[in-house]
C-alpha positions in Angstrom: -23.5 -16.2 -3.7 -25.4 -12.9 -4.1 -24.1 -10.3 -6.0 -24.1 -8.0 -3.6 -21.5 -9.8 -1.5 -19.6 -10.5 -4.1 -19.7 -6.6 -4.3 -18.2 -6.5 -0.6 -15.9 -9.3 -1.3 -14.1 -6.3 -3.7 -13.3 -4.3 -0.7 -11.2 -6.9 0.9 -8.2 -6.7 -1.9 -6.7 -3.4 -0.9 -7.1 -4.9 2.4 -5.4 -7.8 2.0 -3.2 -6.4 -0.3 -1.6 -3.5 2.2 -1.1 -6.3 5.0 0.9 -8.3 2.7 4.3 -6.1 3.6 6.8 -8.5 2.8 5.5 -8.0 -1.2 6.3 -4.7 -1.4 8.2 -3.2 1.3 11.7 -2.4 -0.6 13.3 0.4 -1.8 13.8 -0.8 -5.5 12.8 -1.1 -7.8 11.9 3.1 -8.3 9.7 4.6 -10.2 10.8 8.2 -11.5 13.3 8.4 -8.6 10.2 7.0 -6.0 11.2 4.0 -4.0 8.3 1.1 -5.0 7.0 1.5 -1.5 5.5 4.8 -1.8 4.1 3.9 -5.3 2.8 1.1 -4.1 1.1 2.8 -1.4 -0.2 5.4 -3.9 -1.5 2.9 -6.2 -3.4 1.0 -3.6 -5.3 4.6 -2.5 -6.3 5.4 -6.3 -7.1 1.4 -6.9 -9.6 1.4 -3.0 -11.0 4.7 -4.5 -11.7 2.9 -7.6 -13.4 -0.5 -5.8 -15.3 1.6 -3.6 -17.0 3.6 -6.3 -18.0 0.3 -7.6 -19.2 -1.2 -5.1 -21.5 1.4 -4.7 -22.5 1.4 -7.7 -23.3 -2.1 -7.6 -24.7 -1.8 -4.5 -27.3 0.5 -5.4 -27.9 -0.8 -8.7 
């Protein structure tokens, strides 16, 4: 497989991972008083931010 899809393949975890509801929607455990939803939410936006910067880089390596 090229590396360049294996590039695009990266952009399918937050995808995947934000239609799998069942894993995280709950209110506990919390983090610092947030209910594990929202923090999981949050982590996802940082994590896609993350993937898509390096992708790019890859993509234009």
């Amino acid at each position: 497989m090229p590396r360049k899809a294996l590039h695009g393949l990266l952009l399918l975890l937050p995808f995947i991972a934000l239609l799998w509801v069942g894993l995280f929607n709950r209110a506990q455990p919390a983090f610092l008083g947030i209910p594990f939803f929202y923090v999981w939410m949050c982590l996802w936006i940082l994590l896609t931010a993350l993937l898509t910067w390096v992708v790019h880089r890859g993509w234009h390596a």
